[in-house]
C-alpha positions as CSV (number, residue, x, y, z in Angstrom):
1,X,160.9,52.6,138.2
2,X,158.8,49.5,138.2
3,X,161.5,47.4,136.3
4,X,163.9,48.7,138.9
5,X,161.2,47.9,141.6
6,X,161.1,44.2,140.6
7,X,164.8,43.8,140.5
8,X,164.8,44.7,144.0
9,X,167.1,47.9,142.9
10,X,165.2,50.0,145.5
11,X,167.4,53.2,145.3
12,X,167.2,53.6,141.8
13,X,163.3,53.4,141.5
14,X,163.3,56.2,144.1
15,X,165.9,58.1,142.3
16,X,164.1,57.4,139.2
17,X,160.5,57.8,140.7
18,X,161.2,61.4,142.8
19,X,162.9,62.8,139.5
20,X,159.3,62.1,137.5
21,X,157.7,63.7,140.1
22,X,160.3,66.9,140.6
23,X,160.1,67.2,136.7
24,X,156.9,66.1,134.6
25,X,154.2,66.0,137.7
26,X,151.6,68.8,137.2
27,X,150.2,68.8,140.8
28,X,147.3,71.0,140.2
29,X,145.6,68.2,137.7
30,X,147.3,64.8,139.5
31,X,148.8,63.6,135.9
32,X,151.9,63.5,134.8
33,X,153.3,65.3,131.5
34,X,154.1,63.9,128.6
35,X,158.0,64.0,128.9
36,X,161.2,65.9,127.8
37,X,162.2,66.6,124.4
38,X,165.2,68.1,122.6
39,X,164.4,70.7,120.1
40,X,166.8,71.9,117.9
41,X,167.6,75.6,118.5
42,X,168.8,76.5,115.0
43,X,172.6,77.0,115.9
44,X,173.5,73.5,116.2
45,X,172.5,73.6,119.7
46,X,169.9,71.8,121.4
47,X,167.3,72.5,123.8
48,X,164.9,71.0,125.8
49,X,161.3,71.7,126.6
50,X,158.6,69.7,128.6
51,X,155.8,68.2,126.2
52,X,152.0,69.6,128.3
53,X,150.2,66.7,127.1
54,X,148.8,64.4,129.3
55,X,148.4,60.4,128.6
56,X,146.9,57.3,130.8
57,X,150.3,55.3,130.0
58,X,152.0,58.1,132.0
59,X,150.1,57.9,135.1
60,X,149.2,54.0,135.4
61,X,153.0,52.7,135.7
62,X,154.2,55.2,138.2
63,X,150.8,54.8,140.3
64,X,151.9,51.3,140.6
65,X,155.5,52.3,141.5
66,X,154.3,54.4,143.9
67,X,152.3,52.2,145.4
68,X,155.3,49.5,145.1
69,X,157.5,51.7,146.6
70,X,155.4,52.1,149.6
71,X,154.9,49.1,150.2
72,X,158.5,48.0,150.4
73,X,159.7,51.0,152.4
74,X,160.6,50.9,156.0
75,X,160.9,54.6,156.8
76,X,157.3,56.0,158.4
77,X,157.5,59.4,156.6
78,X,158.6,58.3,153.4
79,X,155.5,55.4,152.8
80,X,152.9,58.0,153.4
81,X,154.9,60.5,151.4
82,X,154.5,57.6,148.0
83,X,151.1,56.9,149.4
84,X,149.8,60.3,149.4
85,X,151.6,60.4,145.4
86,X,149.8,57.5,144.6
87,X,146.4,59.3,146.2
88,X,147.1,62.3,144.0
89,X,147.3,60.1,140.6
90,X,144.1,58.3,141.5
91,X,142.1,61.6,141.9
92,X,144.1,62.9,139.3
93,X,143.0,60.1,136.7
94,X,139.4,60.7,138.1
95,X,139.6,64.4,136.9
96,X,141.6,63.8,133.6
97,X,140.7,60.6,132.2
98,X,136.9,60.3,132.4
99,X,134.4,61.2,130.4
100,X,130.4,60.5,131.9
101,X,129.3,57.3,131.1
102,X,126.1,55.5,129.7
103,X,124.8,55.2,133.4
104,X,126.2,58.7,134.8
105,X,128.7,57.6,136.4
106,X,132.6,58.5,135.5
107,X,134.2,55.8,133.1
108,X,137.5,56.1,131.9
109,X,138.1,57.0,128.2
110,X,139.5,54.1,126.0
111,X,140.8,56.4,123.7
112,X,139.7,54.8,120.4
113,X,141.0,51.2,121.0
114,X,144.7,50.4,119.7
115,X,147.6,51.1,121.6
116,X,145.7,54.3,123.6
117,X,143.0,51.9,124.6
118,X,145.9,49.3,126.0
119,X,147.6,51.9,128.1
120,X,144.0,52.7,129.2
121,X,144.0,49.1,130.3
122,X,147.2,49.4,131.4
123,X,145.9,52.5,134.1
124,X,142.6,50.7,134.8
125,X,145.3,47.3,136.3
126,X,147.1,50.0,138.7
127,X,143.7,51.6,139.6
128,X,142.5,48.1,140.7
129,X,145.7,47.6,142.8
130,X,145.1,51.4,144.2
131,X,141.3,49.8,145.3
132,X,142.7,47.0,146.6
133,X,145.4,49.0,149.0
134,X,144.5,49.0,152.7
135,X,147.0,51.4,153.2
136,X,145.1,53.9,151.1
137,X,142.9,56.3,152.6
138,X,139.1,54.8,152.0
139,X,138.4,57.3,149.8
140,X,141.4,57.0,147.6
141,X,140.1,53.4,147.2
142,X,136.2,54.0,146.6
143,X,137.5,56.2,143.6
144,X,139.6,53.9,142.1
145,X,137.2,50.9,143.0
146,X,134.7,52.6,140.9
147,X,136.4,53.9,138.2
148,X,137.6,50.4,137.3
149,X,133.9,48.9,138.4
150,X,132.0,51.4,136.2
151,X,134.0,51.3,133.3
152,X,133.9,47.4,133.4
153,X,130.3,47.5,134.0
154,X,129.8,50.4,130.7
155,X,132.0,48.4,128.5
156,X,129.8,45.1,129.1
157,X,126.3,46.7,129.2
158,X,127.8,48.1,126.0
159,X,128.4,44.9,124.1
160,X,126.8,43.8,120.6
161,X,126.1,40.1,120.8
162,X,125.3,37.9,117.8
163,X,124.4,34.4,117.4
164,X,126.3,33.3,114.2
165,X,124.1,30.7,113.2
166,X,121.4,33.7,113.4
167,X,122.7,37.0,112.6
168,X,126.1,36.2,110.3
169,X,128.9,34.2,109.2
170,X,132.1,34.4,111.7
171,X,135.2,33.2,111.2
172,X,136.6,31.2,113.7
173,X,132.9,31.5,115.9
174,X,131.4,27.2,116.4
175,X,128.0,26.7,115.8
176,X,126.2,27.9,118.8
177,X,128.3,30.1,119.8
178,X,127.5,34.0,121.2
179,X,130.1,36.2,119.8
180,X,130.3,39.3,121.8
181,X,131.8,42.8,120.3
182,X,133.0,45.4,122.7
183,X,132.9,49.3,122.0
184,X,136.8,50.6,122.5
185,X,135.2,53.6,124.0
186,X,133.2,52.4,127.4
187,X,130.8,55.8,127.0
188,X,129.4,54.5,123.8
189,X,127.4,51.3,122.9
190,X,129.1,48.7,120.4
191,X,126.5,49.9,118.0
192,X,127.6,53.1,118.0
193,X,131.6,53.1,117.9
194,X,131.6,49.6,115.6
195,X,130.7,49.3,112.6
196,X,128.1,46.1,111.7
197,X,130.1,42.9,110.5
């Protein structure tokens, strides 16, 4: 839908972007499912049943459509309809993705570094975008704002620093250099989710 979006195919992120929401969105927790798969009934015939599990990369990319898709819609009804989708994803990334943080505060999980921990990142971009909206309900946009602030502020309060003339060698580090190791899990110090060296 964004793809679509950005190649000013309008229709088809709409098509593409109400069917995701018909299909996969589970309303009651703001998130979308997984996806469909085909499972092989036995007979040589194939079914299909919706996968329950719930992912950040599911929810970041089609809160930015939504909120792209508002934003280049003309028709009154049909803005606040994405906008109020978009409002349901950021509320529902503040119930599903979280996990309290170091100060109290939600942060978002990074879900071990890796991939997970990029489409984390990839949630945390569209969040921003969702604080920076004015067309969002105030709200909408204080949750967001801090979602993105806290986890930014966890994952640098967080960090391990080491002075490589000092503490060890580092490849690639020039003398005087701080070299600063983040924890892929904002609710944890460094310390705790890396291991020394």
């Amino acid at each position: 839908a964004l793809t679509f979006l950005r190649m000013h195919r309008v229709d088809e992120a709409r098509a593409l972007l109400t069917w995701l929401f018909d299909t996969l969105f589970d309303a009651e927790r703001g998130v979308f499912l997984d996806g469909i798969r085909m499972v092989a009934a036995g007979s040589g015939s194939e079914i299909t049943a919706v996968d329950p599990h719930v992912y950040t990369y599911n929810s970041g990319p089609a809160l930015g459509a939504a909120l792209e898709l508002a934003r280049v819609t003309d028709d009154a009804a049909e803005r606040e309809l994405w906008l109020s989708r978009a409002s349901q994803l950021v509320q529902g990334a503040a119930q599903q993705f979280t996990v309290p943080g170091p100060h109290g505060a939600p942060v978002l999980t990074g879900q071990g570094g890796g991939d997970a921990g990029l489409f984390t990142g990839i949630l945390a971009r569209y969040l921003g975008e969702a604080a920076s909206s004015s067309e969002l309900d105030a709200e909408v946009r204080r949750t967001a704002k801090a979602l993105v602030c806290d986890t930014a502020d966890a994952l640098w309060d967080g960090r391990r620093e080491f002075d490589p003339d000092k503490d060890f060698s580092t490849p690639g580090a020039s003398r005087g250099e701080t070299v600063a190791v983040f924890s892929p899990e904002p609710s944890q110090h460094a310390n705790q989710a890396q291991r020394t060296g």
